[in-house]
py3Dmol code that shows the C-alpha trace and the ligand (Angstrom):
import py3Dmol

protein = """\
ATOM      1  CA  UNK A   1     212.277  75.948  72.784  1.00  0.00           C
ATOM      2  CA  UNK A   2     212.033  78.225  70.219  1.00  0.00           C
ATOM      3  CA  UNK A   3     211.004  82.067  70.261  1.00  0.00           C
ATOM      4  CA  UNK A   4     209.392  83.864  67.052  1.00  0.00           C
ATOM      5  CA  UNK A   5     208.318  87.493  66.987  1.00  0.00           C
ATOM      6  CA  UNK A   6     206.836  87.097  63.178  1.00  0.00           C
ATOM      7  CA  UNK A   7     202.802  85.454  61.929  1.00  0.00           C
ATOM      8  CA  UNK A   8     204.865  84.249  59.010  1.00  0.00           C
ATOM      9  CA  UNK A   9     207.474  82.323  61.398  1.00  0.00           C
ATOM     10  CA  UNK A  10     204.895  81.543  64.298  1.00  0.00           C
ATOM     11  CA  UNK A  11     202.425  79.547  61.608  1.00  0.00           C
ATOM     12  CA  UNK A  12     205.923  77.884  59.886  1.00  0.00           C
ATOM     13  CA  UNK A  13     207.167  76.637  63.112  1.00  0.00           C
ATOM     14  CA  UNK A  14     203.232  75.553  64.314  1.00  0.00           C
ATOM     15  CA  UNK A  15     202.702  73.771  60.640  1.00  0.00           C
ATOM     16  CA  UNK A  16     203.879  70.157  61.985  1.00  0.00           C
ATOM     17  CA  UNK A  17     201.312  70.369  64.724  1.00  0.00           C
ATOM     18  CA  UNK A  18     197.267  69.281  65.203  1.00  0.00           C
ATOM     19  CA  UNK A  19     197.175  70.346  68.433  1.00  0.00           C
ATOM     20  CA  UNK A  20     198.736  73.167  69.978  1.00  0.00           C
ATOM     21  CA  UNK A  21     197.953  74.328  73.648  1.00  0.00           C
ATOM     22  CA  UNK A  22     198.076  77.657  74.185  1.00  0.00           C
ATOM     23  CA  UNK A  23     198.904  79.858  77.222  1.00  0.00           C
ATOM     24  CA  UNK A  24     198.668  83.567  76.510  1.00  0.00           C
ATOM     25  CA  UNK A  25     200.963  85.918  79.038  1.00  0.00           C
ATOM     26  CA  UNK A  26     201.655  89.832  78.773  1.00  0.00           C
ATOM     27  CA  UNK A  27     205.219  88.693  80.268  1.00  0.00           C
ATOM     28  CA  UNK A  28     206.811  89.303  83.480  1.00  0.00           C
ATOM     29  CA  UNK A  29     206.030  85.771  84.184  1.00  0.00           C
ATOM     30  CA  UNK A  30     205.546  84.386  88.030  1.00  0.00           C
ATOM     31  CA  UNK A  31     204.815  81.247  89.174  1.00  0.00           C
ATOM     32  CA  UNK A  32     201.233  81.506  88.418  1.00  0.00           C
ATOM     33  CA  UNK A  33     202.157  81.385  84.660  1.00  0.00           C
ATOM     34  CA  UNK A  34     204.339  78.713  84.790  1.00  0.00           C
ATOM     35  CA  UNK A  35     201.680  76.598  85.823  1.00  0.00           C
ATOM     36  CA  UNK A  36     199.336  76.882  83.256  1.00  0.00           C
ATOM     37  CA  UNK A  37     202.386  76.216  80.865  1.00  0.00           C
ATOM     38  CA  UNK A  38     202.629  72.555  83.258  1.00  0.00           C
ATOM     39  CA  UNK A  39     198.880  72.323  83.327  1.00  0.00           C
ATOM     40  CA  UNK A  40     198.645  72.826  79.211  1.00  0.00           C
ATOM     41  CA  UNK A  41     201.857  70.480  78.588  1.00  0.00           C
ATOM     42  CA  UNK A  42     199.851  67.202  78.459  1.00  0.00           C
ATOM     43  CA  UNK A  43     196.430  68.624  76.841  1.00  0.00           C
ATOM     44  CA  UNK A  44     198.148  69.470  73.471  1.00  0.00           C
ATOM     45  CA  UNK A  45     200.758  68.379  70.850  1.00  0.00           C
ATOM     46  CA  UNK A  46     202.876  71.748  71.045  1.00  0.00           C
ATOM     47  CA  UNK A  47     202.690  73.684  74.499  1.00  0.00           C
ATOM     48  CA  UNK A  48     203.043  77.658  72.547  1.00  0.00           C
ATOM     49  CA  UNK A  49     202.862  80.655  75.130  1.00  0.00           C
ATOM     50  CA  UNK A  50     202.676  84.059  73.929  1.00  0.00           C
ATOM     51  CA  UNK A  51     204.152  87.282  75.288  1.00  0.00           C
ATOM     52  CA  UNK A  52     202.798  90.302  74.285  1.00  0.00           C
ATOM     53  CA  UNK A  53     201.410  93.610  76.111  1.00  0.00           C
ATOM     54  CA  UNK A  54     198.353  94.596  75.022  1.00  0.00           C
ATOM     55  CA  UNK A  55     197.446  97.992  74.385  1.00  0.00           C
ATOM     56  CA  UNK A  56     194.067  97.800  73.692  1.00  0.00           C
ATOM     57  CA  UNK A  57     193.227  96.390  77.316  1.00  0.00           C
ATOM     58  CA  UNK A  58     195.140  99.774  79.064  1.00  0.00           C
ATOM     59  CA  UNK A  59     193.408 102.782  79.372  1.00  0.00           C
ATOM     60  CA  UNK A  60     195.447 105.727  78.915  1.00  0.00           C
ATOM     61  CA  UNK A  61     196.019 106.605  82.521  1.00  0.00           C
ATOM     62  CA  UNK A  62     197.150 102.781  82.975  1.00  0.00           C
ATOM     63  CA  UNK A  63     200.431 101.471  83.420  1.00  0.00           C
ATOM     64  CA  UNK A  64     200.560 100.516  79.965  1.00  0.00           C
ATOM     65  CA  UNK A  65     204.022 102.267  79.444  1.00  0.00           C
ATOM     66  CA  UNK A  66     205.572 100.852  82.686  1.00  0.00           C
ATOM     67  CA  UNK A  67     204.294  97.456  82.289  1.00  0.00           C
ATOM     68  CA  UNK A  68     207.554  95.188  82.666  1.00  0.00           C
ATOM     69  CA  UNK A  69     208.696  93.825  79.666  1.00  0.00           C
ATOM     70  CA  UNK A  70     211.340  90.762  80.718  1.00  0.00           C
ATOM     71  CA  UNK A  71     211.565  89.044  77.406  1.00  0.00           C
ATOM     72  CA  UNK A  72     214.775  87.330  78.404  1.00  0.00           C
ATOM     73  CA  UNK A  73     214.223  86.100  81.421  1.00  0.00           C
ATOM     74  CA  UNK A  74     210.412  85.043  80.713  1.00  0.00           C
ATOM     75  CA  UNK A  75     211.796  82.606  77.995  1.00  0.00           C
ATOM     76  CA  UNK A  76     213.835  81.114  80.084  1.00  0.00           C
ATOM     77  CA  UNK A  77     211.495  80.611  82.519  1.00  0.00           C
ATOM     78  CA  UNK A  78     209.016  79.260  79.872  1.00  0.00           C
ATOM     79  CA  UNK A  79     211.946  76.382  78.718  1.00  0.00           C
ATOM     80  CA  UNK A  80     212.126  75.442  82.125  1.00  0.00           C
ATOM     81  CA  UNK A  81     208.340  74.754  82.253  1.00  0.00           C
ATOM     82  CA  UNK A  82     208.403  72.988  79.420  1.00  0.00           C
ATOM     83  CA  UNK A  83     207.183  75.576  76.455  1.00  0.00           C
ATOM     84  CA  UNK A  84     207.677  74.454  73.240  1.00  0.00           C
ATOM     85  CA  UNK A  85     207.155  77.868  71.488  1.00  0.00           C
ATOM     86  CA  UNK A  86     207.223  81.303  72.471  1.00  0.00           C
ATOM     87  CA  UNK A  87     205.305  84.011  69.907  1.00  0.00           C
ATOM     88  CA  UNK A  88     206.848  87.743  71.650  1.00  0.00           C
ATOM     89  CA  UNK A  89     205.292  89.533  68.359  1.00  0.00           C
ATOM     90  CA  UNK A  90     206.259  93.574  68.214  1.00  0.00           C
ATOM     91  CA  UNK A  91     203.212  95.512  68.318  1.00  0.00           C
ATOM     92  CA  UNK A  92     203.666  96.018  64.223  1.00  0.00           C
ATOM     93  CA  UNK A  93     203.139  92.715  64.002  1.00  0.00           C
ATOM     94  CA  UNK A  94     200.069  92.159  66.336  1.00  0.00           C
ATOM     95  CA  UNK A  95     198.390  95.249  65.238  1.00  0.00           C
ATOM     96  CA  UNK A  96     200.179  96.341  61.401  1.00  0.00           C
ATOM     97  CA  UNK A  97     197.003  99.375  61.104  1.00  0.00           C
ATOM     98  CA  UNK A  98     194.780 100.309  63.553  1.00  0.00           C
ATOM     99  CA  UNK A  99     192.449  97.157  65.259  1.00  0.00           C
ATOM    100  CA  UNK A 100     189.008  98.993  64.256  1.00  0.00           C
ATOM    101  CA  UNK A 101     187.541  95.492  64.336  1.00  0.00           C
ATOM    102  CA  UNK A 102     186.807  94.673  68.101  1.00  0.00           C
ATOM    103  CA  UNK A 103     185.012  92.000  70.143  1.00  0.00           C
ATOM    104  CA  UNK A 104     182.350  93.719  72.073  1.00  0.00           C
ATOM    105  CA  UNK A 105     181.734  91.647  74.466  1.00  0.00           C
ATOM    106  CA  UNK A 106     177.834  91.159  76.359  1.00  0.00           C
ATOM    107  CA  UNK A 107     177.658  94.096  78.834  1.00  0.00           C
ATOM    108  CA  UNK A 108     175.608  92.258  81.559  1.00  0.00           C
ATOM    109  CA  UNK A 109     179.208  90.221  81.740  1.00  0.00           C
ATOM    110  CA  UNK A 110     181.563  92.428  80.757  1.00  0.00           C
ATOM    111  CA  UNK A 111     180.700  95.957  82.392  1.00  0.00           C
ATOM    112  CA  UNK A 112     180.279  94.686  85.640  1.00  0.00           C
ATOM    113  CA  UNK A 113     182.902  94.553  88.168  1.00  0.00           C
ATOM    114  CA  UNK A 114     186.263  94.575  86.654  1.00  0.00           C
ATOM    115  CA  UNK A 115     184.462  95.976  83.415  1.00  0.00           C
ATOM    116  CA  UNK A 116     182.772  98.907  85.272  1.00  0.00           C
ATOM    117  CA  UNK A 117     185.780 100.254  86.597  1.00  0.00           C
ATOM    118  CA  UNK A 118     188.237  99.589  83.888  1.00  0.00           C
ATOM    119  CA  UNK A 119     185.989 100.689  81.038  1.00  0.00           C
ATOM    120  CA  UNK A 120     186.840  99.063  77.377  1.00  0.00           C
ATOM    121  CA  UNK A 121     189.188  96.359  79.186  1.00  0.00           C
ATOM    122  CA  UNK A 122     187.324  93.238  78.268  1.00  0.00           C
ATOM    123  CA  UNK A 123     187.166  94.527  74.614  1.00  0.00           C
ATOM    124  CA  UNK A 124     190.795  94.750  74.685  1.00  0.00           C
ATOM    125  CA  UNK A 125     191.331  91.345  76.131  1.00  0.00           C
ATOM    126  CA  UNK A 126     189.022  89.525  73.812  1.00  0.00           C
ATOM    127  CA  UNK A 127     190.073  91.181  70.915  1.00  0.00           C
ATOM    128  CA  UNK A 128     193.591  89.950  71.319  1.00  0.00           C
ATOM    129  CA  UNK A 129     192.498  86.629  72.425  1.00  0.00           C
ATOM    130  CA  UNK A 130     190.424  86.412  69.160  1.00  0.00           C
ATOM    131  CA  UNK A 131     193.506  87.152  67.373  1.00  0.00           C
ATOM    132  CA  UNK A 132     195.723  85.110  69.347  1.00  0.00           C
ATOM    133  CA  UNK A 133     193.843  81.937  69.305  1.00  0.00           C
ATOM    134  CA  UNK A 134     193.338  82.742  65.228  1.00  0.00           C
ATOM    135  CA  UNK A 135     196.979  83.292  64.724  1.00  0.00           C
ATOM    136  CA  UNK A 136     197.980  80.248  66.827  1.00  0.00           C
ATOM    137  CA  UNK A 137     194.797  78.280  65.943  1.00  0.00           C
ATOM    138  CA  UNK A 138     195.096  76.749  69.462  1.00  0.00           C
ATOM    139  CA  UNK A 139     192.900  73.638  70.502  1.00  0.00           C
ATOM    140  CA  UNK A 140     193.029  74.491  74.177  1.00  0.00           C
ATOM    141  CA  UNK A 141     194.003  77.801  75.237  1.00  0.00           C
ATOM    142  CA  UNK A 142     194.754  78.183  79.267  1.00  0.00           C
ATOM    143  CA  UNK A 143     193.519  81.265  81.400  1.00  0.00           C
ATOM    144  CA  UNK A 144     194.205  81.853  85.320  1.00  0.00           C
ATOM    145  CA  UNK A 145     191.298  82.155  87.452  1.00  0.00           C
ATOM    146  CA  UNK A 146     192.527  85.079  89.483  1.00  0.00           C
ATOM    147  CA  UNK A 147     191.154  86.861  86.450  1.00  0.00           C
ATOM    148  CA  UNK A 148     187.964  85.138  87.175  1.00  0.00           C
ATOM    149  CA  UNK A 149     185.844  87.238  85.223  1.00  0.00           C
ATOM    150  CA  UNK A 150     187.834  87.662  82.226  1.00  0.00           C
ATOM    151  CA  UNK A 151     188.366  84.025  82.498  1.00  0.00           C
ATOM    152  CA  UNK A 152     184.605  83.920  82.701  1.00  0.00           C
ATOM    153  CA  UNK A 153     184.406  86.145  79.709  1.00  0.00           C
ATOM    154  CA  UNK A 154     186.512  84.702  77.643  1.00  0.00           C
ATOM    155  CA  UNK A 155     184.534  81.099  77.839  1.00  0.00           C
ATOM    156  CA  UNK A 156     181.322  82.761  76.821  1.00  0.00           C
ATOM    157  CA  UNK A 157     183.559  85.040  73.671  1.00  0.00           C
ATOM    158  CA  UNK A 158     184.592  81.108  72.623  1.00  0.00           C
ATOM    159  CA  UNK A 159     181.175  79.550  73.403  1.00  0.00           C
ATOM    160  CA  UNK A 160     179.666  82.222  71.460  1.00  0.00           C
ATOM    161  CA  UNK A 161     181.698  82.465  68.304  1.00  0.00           C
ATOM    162  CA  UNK A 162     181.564  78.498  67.847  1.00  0.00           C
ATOM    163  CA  UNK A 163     185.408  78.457  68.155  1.00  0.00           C
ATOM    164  CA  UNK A 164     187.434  75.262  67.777  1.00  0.00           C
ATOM    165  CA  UNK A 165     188.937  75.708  71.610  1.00  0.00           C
ATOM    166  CA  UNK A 166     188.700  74.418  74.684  1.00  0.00           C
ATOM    167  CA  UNK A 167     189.208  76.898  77.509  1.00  0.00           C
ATOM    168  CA  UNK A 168     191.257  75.812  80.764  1.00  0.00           C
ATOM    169  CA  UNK A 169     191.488  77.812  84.286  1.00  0.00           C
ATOM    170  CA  UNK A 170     194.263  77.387  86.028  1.00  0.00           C
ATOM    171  CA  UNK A 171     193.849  77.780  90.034  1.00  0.00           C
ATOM    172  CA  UNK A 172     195.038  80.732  91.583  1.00  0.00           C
ATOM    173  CA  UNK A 173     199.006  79.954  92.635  1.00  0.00           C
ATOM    174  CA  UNK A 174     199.543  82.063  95.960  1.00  0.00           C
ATOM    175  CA  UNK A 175     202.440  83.225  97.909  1.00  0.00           C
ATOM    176  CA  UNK A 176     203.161  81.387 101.429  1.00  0.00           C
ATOM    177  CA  UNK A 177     201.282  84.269 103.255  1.00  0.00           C
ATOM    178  CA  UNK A 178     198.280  84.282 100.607  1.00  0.00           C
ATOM    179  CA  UNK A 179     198.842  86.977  98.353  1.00  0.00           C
ATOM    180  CA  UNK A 180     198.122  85.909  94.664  1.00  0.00           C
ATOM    181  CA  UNK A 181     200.889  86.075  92.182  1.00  0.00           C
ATOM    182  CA  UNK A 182     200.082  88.914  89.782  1.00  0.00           C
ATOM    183  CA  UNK A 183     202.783  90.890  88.075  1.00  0.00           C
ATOM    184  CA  UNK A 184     202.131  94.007  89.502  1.00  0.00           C
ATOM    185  CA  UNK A 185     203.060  92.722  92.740  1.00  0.00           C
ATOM    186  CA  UNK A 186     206.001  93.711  91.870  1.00  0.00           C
ATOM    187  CA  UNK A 187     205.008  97.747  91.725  1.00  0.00           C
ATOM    188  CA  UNK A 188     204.566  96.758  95.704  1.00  0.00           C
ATOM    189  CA  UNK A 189     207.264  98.865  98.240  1.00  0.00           C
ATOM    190  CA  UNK A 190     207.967  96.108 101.002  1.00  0.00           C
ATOM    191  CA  UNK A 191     205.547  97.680 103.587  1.00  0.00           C
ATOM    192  CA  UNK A 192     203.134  97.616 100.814  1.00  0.00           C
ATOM    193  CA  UNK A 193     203.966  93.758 100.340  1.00  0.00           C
ATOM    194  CA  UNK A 194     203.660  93.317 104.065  1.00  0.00           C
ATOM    195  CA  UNK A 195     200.420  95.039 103.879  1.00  0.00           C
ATOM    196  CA  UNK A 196     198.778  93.384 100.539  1.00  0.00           C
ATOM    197  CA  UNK A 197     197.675  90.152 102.283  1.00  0.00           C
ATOM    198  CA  UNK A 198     195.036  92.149 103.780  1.00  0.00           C
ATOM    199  CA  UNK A 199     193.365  91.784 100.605  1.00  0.00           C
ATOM    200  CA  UNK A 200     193.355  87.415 100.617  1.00  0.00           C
ATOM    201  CA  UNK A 201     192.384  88.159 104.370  1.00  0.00           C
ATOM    202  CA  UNK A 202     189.444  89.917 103.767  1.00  0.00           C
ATOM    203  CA  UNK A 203     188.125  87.316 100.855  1.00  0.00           C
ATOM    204  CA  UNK A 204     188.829  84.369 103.500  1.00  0.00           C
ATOM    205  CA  UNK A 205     186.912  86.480 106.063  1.00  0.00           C
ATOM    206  CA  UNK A 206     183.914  86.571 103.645  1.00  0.00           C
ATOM    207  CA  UNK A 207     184.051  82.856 102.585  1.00  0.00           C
ATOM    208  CA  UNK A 208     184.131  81.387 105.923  1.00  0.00           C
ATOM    209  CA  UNK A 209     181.244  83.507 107.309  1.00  0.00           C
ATOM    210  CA  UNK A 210     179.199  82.392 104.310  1.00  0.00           C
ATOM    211  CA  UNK A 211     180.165  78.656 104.789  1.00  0.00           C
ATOM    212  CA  UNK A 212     179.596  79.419 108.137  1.00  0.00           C
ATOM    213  CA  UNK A 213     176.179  81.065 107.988  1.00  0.00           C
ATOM    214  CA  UNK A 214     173.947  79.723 104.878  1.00  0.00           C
ATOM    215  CA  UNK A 215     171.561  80.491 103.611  1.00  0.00           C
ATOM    216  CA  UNK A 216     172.219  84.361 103.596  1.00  0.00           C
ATOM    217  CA  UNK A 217     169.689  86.560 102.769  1.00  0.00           C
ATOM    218  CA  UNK A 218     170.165  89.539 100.123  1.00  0.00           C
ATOM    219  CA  UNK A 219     170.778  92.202 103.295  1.00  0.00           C
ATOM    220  CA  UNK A 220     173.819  89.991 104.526  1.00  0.00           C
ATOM    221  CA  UNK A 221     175.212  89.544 101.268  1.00  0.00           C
ATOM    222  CA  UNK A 222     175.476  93.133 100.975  1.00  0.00           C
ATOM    223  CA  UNK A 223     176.428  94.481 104.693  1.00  0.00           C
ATOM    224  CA  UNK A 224     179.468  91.950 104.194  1.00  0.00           C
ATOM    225  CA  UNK A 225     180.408  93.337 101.430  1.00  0.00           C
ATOM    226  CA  UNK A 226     180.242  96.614 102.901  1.00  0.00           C
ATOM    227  CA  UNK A 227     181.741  95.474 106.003  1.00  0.00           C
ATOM    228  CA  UNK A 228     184.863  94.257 104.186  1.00  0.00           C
ATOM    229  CA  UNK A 229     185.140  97.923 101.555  1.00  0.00           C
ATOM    230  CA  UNK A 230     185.503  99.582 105.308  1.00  0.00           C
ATOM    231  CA  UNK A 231     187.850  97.144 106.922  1.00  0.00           C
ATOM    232  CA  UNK A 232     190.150  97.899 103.650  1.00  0.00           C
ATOM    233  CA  UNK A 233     189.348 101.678 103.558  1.00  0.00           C
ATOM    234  CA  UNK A 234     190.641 101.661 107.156  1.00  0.00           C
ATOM    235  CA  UNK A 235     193.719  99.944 106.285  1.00  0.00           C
ATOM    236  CA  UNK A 236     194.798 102.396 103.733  1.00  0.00           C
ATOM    237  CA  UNK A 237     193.414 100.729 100.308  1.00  0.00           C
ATOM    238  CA  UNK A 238     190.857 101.937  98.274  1.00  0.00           C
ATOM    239  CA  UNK A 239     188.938  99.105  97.794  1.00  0.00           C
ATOM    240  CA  UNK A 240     186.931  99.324  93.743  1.00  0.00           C
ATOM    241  CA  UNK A 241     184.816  96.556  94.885  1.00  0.00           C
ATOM    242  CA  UNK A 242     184.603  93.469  97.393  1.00  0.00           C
ATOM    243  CA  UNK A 243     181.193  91.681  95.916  1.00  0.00           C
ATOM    244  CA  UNK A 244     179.498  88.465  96.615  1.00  0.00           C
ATOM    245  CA  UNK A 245     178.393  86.674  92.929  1.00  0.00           C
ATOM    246  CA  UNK A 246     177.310  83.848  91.638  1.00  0.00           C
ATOM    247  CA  UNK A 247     179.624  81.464  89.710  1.00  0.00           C
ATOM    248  CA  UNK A 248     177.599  80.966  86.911  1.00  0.00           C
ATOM    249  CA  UNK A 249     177.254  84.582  85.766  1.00  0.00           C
ATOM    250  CA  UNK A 250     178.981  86.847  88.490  1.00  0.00           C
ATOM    251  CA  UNK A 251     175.231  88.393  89.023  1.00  0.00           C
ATOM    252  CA  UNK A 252     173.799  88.854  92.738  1.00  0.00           C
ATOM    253  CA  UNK A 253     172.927  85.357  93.964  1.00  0.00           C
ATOM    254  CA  UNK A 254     169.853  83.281  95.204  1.00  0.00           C
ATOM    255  CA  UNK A 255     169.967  80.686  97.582  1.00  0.00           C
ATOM    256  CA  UNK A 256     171.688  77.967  96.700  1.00  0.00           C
ATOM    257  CA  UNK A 257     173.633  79.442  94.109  1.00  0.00           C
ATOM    258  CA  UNK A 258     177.854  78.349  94.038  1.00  0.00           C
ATOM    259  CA  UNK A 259     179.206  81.614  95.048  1.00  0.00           C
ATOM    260  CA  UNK A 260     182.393  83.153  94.322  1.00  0.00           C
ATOM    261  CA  UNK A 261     183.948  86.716  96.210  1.00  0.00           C
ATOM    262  CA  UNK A 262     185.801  88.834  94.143  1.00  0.00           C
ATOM    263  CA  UNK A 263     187.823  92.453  95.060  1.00  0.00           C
ATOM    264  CA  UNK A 264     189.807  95.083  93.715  1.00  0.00           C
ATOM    265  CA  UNK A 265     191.809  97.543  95.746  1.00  0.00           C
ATOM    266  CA  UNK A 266     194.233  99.483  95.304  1.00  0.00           C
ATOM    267  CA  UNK A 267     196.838  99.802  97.648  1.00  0.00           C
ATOM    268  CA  UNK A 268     199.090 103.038  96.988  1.00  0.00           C
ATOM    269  CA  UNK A 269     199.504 103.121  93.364  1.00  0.00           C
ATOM    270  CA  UNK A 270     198.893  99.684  92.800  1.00  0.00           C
ATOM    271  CA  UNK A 271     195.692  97.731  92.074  1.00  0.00           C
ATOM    272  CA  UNK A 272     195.474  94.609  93.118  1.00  0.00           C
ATOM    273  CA  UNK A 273     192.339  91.651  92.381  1.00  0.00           C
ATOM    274  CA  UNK A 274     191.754  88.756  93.638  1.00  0.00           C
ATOM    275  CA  UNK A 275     188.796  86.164  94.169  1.00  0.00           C
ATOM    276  CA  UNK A 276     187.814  82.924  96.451  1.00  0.00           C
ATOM    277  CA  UNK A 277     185.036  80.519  95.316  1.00  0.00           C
ATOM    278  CA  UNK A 278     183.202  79.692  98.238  1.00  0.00           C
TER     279      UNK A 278
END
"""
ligand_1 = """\
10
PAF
O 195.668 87.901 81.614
C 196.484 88.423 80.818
O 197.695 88.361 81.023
C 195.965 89.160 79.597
O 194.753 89.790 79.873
C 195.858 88.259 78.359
C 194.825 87.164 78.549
C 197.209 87.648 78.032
C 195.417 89.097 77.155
O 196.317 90.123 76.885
"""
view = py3Dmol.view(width=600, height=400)
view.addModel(protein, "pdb")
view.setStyle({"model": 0}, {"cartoon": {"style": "trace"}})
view.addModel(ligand_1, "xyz")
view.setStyle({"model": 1}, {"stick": {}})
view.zoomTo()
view.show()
């Protein structure tokens, strides 16, 4: 496997390729990760993964600064998966003067949910996904669907700009008790860790009274969602959101819409998301 940090070495090193497959990371890799790496091995002709945290997605009271940054150990991690080619560019190099070009991405998508309560995030993320994809000129790019909606968002950003790329999810990989992989599990104290499954708990909860009770009208849908922010509140989070959305476009659903439950909490300092698809 071999690591860059340069454009100049990252397009050298990708000339001899038609293909590439791309899985984009901020680092601190987990299991999660290293799937998509498996998943994108067969679907390209170079399997590149790139490590890189993103300023433009943190807001400024964000963890942006304490954000783990495990170069070493990610690459070896990535070799062992399989990676071909790690880009780890130095901010200089992703961002050499100010990025005053941005992908503003369609509010009834994007300041929603997630969007809503981490202002500007989804213009970060698709900006450097823009860039990425450009810089790597990837023919299948690979995205987990934990982050459903920026998964979501990211498909439409593609769809929309007529871009040469196929985008991938990746299911959710989740630990033996349920909790989904996420870097910042790691910002978890062990009670916390105990504690966080509440979270998966709470999404089953949802998704088995739905399967259980179709159709559902609009006041169910919502006292659920209630329901669950207290159960959470209770139990020491503080819950952003637990809502009940359609697949196709994360709005409120009809009947007989595919439906998908997504939270965010935060439990102590940590925020945690996660989604089922019912
Ligand atoms: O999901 C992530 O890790 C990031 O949002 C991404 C897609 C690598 C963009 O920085």
């Amino acid at each position: 496997m071999v690591v860059v940090h340069t454009l100049a070495d990252l397009r050298q090193h990708l000339s001899a390729f038609r293909h590439p497959a791309l899985v984009p990371t901020m680092g601190n890799l987990h299991a999660g990760h290293l799937a998509l790496v498996r998943q994108a091995k067969p679907l390209g002709d170079v399997t590149v993964s790139t490590i890189f945290v993103n300023r433009l997605q943190f807001a400024p009271h964000e963890d942006f600064d304490s954000y783990p940054r495990t170069l070493d150990a990610d690459c070896q991690q990535l070799e062992a998966a399989g990676c071909d080619l790690v880009f780890a560019p130095l901010e200089a190099e992703m961002y050499p003067q100010p990025q005053t070009f941005k992908v503003q991405p369609a509010s009834d998508l994007a300041d929603i949910l997630e969007g809503h309560f981490r202002p500007g995030f989804f213009i970060g993320v698709c900006t450097v996904v823009l860039k990425l994809l450009a810089c790597t000129q990837a023919r299948v790019a690979l995205f987990g669907k934990k982050d459903y909606q920026q998964l979501m968002v990211i498909r439409n950003m593609v769809k929309q700009f007529a871009m040469p790329v196929e985008i991938v999810g990746g299911e959710t990989q989740r630990s033996p008790d349920g909790l989904a992989l996420s870097s910042r599990n790691g910002y978890l104290s062990p009670a916390e860790r105990q504690q966080a499954v509440q979270l998966f708990a709470t999404l089953t909860h949802i998704v088995e009274t739905l399967r259980a009770g179709h159709p559902l009208e609009a006041a169910d849908i919502s006292s659920l969602e209630s329901q669950a922010m207290q159960n959470l509140n209770r139990a020491g989070w503080k819950p952003d959101y637990v809502a009940i959305r359609r697949q196709s476009d994360l709005q409120a659903p009809h009947a007989d819409d595919a439906l998908v439950v997504l939270a965010a909490a935060r439990l102590g300092a940590t925020r945690l998301i996660d989604n089922l698809e019912v």
